[in-house]
N, C-alpha and C positions, 0 to 999 in steps of 0.2 A: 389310426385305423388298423385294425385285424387283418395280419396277412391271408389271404386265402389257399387255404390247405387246396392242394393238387390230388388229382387221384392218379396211383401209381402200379403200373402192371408190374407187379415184384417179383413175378419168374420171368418177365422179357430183360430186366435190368441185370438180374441175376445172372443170364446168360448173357447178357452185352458184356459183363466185368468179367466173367470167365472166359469169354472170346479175347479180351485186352491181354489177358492174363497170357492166354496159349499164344498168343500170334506175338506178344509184346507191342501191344502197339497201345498208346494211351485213345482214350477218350475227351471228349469235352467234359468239363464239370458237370454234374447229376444237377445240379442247383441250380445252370442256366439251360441245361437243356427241357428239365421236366417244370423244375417253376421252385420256389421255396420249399422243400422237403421238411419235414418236419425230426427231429431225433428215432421219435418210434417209429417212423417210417423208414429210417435210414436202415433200425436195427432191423426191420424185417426184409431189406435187402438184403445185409449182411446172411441174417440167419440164413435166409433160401440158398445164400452163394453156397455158404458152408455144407448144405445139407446135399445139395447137387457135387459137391467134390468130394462129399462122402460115400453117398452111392454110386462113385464112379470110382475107388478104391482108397479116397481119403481119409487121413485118421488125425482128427485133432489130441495134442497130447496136451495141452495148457491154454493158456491165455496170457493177452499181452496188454497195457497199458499204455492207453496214450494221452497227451497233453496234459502230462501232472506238474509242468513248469508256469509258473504265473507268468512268465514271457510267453509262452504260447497259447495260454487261454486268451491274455491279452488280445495277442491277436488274431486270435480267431471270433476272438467276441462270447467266449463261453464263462464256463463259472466252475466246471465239475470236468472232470476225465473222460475219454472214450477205453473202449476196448473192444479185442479184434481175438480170434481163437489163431493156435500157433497148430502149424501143418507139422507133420510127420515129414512131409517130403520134402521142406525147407528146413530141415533141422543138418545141419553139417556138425558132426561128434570131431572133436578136437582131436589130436592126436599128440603127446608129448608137448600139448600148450601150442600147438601150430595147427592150423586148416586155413583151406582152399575154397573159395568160395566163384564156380563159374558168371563171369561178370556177364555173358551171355543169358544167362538165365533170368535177369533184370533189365527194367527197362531204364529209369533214373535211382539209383540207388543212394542212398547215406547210410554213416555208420554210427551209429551211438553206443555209448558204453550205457549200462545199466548192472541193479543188481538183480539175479532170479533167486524166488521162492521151490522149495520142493515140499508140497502141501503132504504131510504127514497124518493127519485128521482131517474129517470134513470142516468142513467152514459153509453154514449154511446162512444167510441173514434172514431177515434183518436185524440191525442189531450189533453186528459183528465190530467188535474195536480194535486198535493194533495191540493193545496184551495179547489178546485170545488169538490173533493173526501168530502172534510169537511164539504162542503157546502150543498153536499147532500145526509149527512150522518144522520139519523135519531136516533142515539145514538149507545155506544160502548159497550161491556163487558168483562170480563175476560170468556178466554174461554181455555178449554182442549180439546186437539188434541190428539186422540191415536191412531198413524201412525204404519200400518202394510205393510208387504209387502211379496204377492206372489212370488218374485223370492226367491231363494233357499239364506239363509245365509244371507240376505244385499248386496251382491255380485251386486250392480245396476252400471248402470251406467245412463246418464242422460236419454237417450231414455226408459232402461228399466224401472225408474221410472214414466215418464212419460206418456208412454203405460199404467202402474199399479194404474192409478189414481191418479198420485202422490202419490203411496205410502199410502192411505188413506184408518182408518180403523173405528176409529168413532169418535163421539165429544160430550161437552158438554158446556155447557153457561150459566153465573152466570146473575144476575139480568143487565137487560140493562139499562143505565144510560146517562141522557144527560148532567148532569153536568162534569164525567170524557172527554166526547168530548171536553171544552172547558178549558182543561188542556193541559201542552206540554206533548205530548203523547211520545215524545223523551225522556222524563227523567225517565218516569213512571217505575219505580223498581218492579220487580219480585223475592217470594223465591218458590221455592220448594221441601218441605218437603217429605222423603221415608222412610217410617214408624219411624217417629220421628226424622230422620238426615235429615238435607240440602243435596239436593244433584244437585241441580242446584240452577242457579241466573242470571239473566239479566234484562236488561232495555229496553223499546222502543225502542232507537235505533240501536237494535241488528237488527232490520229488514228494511234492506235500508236505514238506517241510523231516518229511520219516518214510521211506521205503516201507514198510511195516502200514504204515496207514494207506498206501496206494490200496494195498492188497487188501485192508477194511472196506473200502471203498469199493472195488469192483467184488465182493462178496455177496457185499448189501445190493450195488445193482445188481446181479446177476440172481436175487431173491426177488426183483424183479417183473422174472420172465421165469420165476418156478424153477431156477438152474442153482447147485451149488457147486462151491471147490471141493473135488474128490482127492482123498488121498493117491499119491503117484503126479498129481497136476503139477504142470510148472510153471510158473505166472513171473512173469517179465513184468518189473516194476515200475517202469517208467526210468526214461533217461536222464541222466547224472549231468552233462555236459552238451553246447547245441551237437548237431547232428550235422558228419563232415561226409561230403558230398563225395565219392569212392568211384576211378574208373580203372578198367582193366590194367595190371600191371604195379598197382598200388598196393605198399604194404602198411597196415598197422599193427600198430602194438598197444594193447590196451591192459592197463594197469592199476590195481585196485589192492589200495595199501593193506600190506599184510598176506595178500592174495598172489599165485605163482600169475606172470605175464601172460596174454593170449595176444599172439601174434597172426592176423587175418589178412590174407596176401587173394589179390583179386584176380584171376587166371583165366 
């Protein structure tokens, strides 16, 4: 039996998650509070979030990728990727391969290493494959992702991360590089260091098997909703390694072979 699609006030939700956001304070899950959400309902909370933190001086500069690991669609029960637009005001610029990220400013944080895209060309789908992703990609970096999330606990499920931005809390990006582009981005090894222990590891192909295809991926959806990748866009490709759980006073080093260290220290 056919679940029954819920009707959903998408500027009341919109402002619940922006309130979680300001105050840090989680919510319950969208999915037991309002009933079974549906994907395209999710994204039209998302969108409203976004559109409301734009007209109140927000500036999206890219987009982010999430659940590109078959452990995490597993368990979420999905089959295909989210994605979440990347804030200007969560963006901390590296300094000599070191930043500071205030651990105040999140509510449960982790950290994932992943690689970013710096779209060069548009990328419009449908259609879109990882060549033509590669082709007009204007160089890659190692990049830090530190995924927070307004519902209460981690308690998500696909919609409620989805609505949540995917889950998106802020980023950083090492030196951009055109020589790593024209390396197999599938082998590319990652460590990452918590306060001096490993405590994750992965490779390129942790994300869709190619980094380079995440970002096919979120083209063709984002053709979707009549949206493409604009030259200057930076798209976070989905993370390499699980995602290590970050509280104040905590340093990482994250390591992406070939690539100088980014070292993210939580203050």
């Amino acid at each position: 039996m056919a679940e029954q699609v819920v009707t959903v006030d998408v500027q009341a939700v919109a402002q619940q998650l922006e309130a979680a956001l300001v105050n840090k304070q989680t919510i319950p899950p969208l999915t037991e509070t309002l009933g079974p959400l549906t994907p395209e309902q999710a994204y039209a909370i998302q969108t409203r979030w976004t559109e409301l933190r734009v007209a109140a001086g927000e500036r999206v500069i890219g987009r982010k990728i999430g659940l590109t690991s078959r452990a995490m669609q597993e368990q979420l029960g999905v089959r295909e990727p989210d994605y979440g637009s990347l804030w200007a005001s969560r963006y901390f610029p590296a300094a000599g391969g070191r930043v500071e990220v205030p651990r105040d400013l999140l509510i449960q944080p982790r950290l994932e290493g992943e690689i970013a895209f710096l779209i060069g060309r548009r990328l419009q789908g449908p259609g879109v494959t990882l060549q033509q992703v590669l082709a007009a990609t204007e160089a890659v970096a190692l990049s830090v992702e530190i995924v927070d999330s307004r519902i209460e606990a981690w308690r998500i499920k696909l919609a409620d991360t989805i609505a949540d931005d995917a889950s998106f809390g802020a980023f950083t990006v090492g030196p951009w590089s055109r020589s790593l582009l024209h390396e197999d981005l599938r082998t590319v090894g990652m460590l990452i260091h918590k306060n001096g222990e490993v405590a994750a590891e992965g490779v390129g192909a942790a994300a869709l098997g190619h980094p380079a295809r995440c970002v096919a991926w979120l083209a063709n959806k984002l053709a979707e909703f009549g949206v493409a990748l604009e030259p200057g866009d930076i798209v976070l490709s989905g993370s390499l390694a699980r995602a290590v759980p970050a509280e104040q006073g905590d340093i990482f080093v994250v390591e992406l072979h070939g690539q100088p260290p980014l070292t993210v220290r939580f203050v």
